[in-house]
C-alpha positions in Angstrom: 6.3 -97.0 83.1 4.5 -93.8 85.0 5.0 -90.9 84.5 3.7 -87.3 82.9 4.1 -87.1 79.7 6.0 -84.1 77.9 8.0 -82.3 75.3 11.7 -81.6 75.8 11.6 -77.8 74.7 15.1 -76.6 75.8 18.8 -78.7 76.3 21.8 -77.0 78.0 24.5 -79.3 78.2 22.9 -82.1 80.8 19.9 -79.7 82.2 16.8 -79.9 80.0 13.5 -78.3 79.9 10.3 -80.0 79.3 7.1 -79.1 78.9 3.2 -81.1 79.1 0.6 -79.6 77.7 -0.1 -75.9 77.9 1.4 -75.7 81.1 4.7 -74.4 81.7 8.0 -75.8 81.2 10.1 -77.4 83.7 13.5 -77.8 84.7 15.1 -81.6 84.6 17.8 -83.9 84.2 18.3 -87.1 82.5 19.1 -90.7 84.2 22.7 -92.1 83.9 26.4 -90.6 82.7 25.6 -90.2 78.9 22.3 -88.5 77.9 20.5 -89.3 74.7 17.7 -86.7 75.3 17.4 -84.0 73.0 15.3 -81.4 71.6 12.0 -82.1 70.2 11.6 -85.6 72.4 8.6 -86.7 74.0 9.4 -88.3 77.4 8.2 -89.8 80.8 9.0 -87.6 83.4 9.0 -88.3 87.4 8.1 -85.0 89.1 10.2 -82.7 91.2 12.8 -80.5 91.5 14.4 -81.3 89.3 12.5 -83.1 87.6 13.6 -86.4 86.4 13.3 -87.9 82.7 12.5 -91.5 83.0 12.3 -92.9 79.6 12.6 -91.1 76.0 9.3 -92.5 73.9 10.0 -93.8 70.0 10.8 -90.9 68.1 9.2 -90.1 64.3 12.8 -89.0 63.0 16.4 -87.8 64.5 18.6 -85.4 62.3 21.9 -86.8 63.3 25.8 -85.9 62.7 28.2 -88.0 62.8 31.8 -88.3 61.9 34.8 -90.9 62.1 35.1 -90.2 66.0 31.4 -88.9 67.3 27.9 -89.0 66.6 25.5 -86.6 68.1 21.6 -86.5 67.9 21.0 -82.9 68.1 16.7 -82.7 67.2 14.2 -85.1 66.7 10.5 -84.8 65.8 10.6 -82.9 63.2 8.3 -81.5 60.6 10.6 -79.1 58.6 14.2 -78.3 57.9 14.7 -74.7 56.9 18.5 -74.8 55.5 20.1 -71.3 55.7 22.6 -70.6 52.8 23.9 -66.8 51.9 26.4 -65.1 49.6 28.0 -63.9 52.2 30.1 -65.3 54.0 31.2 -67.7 51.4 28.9 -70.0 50.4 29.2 -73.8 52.3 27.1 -75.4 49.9 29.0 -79.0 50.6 27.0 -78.2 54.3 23.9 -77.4 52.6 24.0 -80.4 51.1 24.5 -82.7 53.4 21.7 -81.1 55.4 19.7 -81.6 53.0 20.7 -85.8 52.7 20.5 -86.1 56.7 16.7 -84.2 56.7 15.5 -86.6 53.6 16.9 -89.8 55.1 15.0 -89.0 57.8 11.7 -88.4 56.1 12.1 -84.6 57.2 10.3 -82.0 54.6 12.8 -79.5 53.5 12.9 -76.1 52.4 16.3 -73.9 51.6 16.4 -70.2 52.6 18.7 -67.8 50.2 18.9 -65.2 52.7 20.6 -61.6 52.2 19.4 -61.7 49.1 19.8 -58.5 48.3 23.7 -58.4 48.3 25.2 -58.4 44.9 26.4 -61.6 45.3 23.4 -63.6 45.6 22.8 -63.9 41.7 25.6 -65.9 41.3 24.6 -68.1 44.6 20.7 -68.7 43.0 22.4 -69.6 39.6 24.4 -72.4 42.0 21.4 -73.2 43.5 19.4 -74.2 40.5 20.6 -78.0 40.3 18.6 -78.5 43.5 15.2 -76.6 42.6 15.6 -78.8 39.1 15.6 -81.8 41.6 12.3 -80.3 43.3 14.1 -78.6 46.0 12.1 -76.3 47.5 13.8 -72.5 48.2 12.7 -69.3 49.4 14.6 -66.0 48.5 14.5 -63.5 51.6 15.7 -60.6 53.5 16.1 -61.2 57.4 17.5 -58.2 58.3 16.3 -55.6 55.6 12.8 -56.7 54.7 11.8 -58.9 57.7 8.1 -58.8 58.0 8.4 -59.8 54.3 10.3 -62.9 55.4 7.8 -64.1 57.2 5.6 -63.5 55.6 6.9 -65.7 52.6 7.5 -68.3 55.5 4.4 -68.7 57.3 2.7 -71.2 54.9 5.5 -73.2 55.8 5.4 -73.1 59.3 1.9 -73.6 60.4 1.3 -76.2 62.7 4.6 -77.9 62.5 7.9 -78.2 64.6 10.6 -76.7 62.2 14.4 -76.5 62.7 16.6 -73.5 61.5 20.1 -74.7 60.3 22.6 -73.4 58.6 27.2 -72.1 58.8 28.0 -69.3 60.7 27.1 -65.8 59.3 24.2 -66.8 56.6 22.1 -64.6 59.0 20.0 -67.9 61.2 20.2 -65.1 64.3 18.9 -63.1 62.9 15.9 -65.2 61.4 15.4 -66.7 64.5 14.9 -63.1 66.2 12.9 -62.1 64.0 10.7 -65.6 64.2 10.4 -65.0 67.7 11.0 -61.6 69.2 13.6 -61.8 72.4 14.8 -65.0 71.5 18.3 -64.2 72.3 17.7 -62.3 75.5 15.0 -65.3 76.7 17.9 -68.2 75.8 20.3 -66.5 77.9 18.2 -65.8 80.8 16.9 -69.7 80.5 20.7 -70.4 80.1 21.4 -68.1 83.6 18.5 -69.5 85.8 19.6 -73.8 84.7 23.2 -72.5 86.1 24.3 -74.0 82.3 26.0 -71.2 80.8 29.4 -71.3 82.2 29.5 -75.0 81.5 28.2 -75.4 77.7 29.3 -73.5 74.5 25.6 -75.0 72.7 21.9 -75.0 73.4 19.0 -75.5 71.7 15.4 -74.3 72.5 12.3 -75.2 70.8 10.0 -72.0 71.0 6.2 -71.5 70.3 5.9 -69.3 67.3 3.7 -66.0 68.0 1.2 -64.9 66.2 0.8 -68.7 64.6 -1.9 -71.5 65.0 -1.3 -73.9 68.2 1.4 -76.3 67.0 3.7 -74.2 65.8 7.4 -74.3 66.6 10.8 -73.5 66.0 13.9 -75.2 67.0 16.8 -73.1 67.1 20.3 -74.5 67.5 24.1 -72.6 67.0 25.7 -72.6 63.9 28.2 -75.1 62.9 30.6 -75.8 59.6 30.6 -79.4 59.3 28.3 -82.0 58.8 29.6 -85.3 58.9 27.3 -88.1 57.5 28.9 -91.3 58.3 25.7 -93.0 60.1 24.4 -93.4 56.4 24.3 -96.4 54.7 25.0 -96.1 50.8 21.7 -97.3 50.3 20.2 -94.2 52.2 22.9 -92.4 50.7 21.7 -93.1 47.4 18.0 -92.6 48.1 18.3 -89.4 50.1 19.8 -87.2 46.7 16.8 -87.1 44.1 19.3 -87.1 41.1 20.4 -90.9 42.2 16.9 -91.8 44.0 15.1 -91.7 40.2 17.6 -93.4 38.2 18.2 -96.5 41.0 17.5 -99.9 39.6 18.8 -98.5 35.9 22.3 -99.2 35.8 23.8 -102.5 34.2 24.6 -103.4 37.7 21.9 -103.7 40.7 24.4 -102.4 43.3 26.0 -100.1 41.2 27.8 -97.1 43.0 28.7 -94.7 40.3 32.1 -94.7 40.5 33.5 -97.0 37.9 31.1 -99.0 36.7 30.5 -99.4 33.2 26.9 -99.1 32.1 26.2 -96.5 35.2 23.2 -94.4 33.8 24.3 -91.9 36.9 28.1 -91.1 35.2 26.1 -90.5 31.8 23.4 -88.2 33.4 26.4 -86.7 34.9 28.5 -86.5 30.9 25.2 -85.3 29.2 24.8 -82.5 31.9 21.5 -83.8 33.4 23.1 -83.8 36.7 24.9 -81.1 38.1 28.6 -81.7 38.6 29.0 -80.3 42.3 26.0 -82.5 43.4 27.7 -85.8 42.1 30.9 -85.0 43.6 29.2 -84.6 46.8 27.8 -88.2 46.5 31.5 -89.2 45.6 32.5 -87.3 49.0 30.1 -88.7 51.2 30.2 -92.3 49.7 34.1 -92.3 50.0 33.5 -91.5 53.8 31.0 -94.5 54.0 33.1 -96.9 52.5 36.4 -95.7 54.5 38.2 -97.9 56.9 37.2 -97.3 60.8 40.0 -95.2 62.3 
């Protein structure tokens, strides 16, 4: 199929951005009722104005949500997940975690962000946090808002040349990472927002931006905060694989398709007894596998 070739760098509602190359990006739209274009796709497009997005090319990865009643692709191409977690408001670590399963399933890198680390509170959050460094999670302690040239600082190893996405609940402080990532961001998304005619008829956007100040390449996709994270286009296979606790200990168990519930001989439950793995983690395993293995609605 013709057509130019380019990166989807913004999506408001139905109106998309794109850009090829170095040039500059473009306003288009998408064929059909139902869009599956989203962030971070490389597509086809057919020039004009607007312009219009022919075909979506194979994507690397997709981080995905999805529940009993939706599913929504909401990036894909990624590099890096930065997960956002604070002390304040109170910790949603059952949201950090699942973040963390859709990224891995994927083959998306990682990294978890203890921001407003300064507040008294955020002892208590690292101690929580431990079980995942153990499992080779990798986590940066920062300041956005007080210290943030020493936040990035910490972070630019991790961003070079690679499209990262910044996720994380409401009020962990992802604004005001993203601002300080890329100056204006805020005032740029809602002028972009303004000038697509989008803003009166979309509560979401996300933008992918060039990161200043970094080599060519890299990127960061910002996207609003949300509180759930539902998980249900897993299979327990994936599910099993995508928490490193289970992921070394598969093929152990007395039984080949064990699922660490009730089985006996379930080297997971004793890992779990003897304190090798951390409590909350397997009861986020049992959470997520019981919505797997629920009846459809």
């Amino acid at each position: 199929m013709d057509g130019v070739r380019a990166r989807v760098v913004g999506a408001f509602g139905r109106n998309y951005l794109a850009q090829s190359g170095a040039g500059p990006a473009v306003a288009c739209v998408a064929r059909g009722k139902r869009s599956e274009v989203v962030c971070g796709d490389e597509v086809l497009l057919q020039p004009g104005d607007p312009a219009l997005i022919l075909q979506v090319l194979p994507r690397r990865n997709a981080l995905w949500r999805e529940d009993a009643w939706r599913s929504k692709v909401f990036a894909a191409n990624l590099d890096l997940l930065l997960v956002v977690t604070a002390s304040e408001p109170t910790p949603n670590l059952d949201l950090v975690g699942r973040a963390l399963i859709a990224a891995r399933a994927e083959g998306i890198d990682t990294l978890l962000l203890l921001n407003k680390c300064e507040l008294p509170g955020a002892a208590a959050l690292r101690a929580r946090l431990r079980p995942l460094e153990g499992g080779g999670q990798a986590l940066l302690e920062l300041s956005a808002r007080q210290h943030p040239a020493r936040a990035l600082e910490s972070l630019r190893p991790w961003l070079e040349r690679r499209t990262c996405m910044l996720i994380g609940a409401s009020g962990v402080g992802k604004s005001t990472l993203a601002n300080a990532l890329v100056p204006g961001l805020q005032a740029q998304t809602q002028e972009l927002s303004e000038a697509l005619d989008a803003g009166r008829h979309t509560t979401t956007s996300t933008r992918l931006w060039n990161l200043p100040g970094l080599p060519e390449g890299s990127a960061l996709l910002d996207s609003p905060g949300f509180q759930a994270f539902g998980l249900h286009h897993l299979s327990v296979t994936q599910l099993q694989h995508a928490l490193p606790e289970l992921a070394s200990r598969i093929g152990q168990c007395r039984f080949q398709n064990c699922s660490h519930r009730q089985e006996p001989g379930c080297v997971v439950r004793d890992a779990v007894q003897a304190g090798e793995i951390d409590p909350e983690r397997y009861a986020l395993y049992l959470r997520v596998l019981g919505e797997l293995l629920a009846p459809p609605h």
